[in-house]
C-alpha positions in Angstrom: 74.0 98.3 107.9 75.0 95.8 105.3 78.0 94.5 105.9 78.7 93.1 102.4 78.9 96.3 101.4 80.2 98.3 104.0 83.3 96.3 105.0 85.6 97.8 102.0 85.2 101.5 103.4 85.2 99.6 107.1 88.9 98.1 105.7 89.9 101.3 103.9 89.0 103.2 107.7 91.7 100.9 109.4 94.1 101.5 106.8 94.1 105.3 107.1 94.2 104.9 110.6 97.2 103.0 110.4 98.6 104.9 108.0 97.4 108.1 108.0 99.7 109.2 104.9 97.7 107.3 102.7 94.6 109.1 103.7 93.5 110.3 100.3 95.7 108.1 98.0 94.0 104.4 98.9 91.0 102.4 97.6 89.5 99.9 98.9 87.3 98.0 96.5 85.0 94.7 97.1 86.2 91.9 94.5 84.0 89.0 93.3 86.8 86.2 92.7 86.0 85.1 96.4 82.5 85.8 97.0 81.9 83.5 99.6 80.8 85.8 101.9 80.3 83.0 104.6 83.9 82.5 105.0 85.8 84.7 103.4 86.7 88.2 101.7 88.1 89.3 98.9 89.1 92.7 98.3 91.8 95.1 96.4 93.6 97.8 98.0 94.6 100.7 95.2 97.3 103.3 96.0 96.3 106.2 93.6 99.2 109.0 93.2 102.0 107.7 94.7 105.3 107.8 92.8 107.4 105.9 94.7 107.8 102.7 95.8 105.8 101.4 98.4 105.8 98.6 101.3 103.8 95.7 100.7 100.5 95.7 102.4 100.1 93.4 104.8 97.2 92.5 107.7 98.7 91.7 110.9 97.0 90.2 114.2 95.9 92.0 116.8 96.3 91.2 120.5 93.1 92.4 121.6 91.1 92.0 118.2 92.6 88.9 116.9 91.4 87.7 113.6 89.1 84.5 113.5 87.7 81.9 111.5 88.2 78.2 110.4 91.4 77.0 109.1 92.2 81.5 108.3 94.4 82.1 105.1 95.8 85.7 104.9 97.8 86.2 101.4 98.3 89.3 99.3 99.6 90.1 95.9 101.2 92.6 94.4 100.4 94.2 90.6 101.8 97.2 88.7 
């Protein structure tokens, strides 16, 4: 499998699971303003039909899966 391209329906997976009543109103899609795929992602997450105000997205650590990498930078934006 090539990860490159798989990881935005891997991310969009984890969301659903998370949040399973977003199941067929997110997108995930790969963006290129961060391609460095050595050390980092960059990705957009769409909410399609939605009419109402929503929380903000945001990645949390797990315990047992913990996030890694070298000097790790989690931000997010919001755009209407």
């Amino acid at each position: 499998m090539n990860v490159t391209v798989a990881w935005p329906g891997l991310i969009r997976d984890r969301l659903v699971q998370a949040c399973p009543q977003y199941r067929d109103k997110i997108e995930v899609y790969a963006s290129a303003f961060w391609a460095y795929y050595d050390d980092s992602r960059d990705f957009m997450v769409r909410f399609v039909g939605i009419n109402k105000d929503i929380p903000q997205l945001e990645l949390v650590d797990s315990s047992t899966k913990p996030m890694v990498g070298v000097e790790l930078n989690v931000t997010s934006s919001t755009f209407i």
